[in-house]
N, C-alpha and C positions, 0 to 999 in steps of 0.2 A: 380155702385150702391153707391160706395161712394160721389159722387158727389150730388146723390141725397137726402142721409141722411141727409147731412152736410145742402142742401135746406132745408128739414123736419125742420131739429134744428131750424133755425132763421126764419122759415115761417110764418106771422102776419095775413094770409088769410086763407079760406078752401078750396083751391087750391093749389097746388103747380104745377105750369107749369115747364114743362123740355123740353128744346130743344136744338140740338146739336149746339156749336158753329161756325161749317163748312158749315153750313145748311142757305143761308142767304135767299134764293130765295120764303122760307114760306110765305103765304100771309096773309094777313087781314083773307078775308073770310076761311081759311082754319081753322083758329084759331079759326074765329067765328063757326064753326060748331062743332069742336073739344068742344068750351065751353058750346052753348047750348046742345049737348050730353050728357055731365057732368050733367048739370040739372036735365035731364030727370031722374037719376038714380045717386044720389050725393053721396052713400055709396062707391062706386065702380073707380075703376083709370078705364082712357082711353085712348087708346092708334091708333096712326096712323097702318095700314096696309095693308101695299102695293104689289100688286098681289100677296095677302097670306101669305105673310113675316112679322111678328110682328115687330114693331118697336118703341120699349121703351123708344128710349130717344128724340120722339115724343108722348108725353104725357101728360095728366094732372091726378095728383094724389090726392087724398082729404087726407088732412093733419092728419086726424085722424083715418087715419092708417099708422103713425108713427111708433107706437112699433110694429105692425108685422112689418113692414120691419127690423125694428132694431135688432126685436127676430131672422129673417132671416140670417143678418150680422151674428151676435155671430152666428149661427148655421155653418157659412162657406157659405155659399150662397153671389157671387157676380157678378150675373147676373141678370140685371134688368127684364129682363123678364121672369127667375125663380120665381123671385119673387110675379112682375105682376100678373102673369097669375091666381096663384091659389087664391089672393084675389079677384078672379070674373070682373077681367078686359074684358070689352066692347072695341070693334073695330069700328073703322072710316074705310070704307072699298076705297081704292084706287085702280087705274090702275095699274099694274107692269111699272115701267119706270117714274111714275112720276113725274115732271122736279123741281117742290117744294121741292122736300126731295133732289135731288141732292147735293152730297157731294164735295165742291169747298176748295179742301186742298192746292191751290197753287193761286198764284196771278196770274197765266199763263190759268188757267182753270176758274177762275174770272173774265178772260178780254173775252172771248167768250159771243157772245153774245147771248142772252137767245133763239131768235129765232133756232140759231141752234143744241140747247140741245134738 
């Protein structure tokens, strides 16, 4: 969560997209749906979730709700999807397993090639 306040603070858009930096295999179109979602319903964050598993730091947040989250922080809340969830966050609904969100923490699990994830 703190990674994502410190976003709020310098955000110049009414978005603020989050995405983890281990995550590189995201695509174009995944994002594109992820943004037109956000449209549909622009009070509200969104979030990836995958075979039912919320996934926060695949999201997009609308910048002005800043201070809840921030009121959140001071409360002791530092789980993004504590947070998420009760300001009326909207899901992207994905497969379990899929190979977009795949988390590539080593240059050894980077060099496999995509077909066999």
């Amino acid at each position: 969560l703190a990674g994502i306040r410190a976003g709020l603070a310098v955000a110049r858009h009414p978005w603020l997209l989050v995405l983890p930096c281990d995550a590189p295999r995201i695509d174009r179109a995944l994002l594109e749906t992820l943004l037109q979602a956000a449209g549909r319903t622009p009070a509200r964050p969104w979030m990836l979730r995958c075979g039912g598993q919320w996934e926060p730091l695949f999201s997009l947040i609308p910048t002005h709700l800043a201070e809840e989250i921030e009121h959140a922080w001071r409360q002791g809340d530092r789980s993004p999807r504590h947070v998420l969830l009760p300001l009326g966050a909207e899901a992207i609904e994905l497969a379990a397993g899929d190979p977009r969100l795949a988390n590539l923490n080593t240059p050894e699990l980077l060099a496999i090639p995509r077909e066999l994830k």
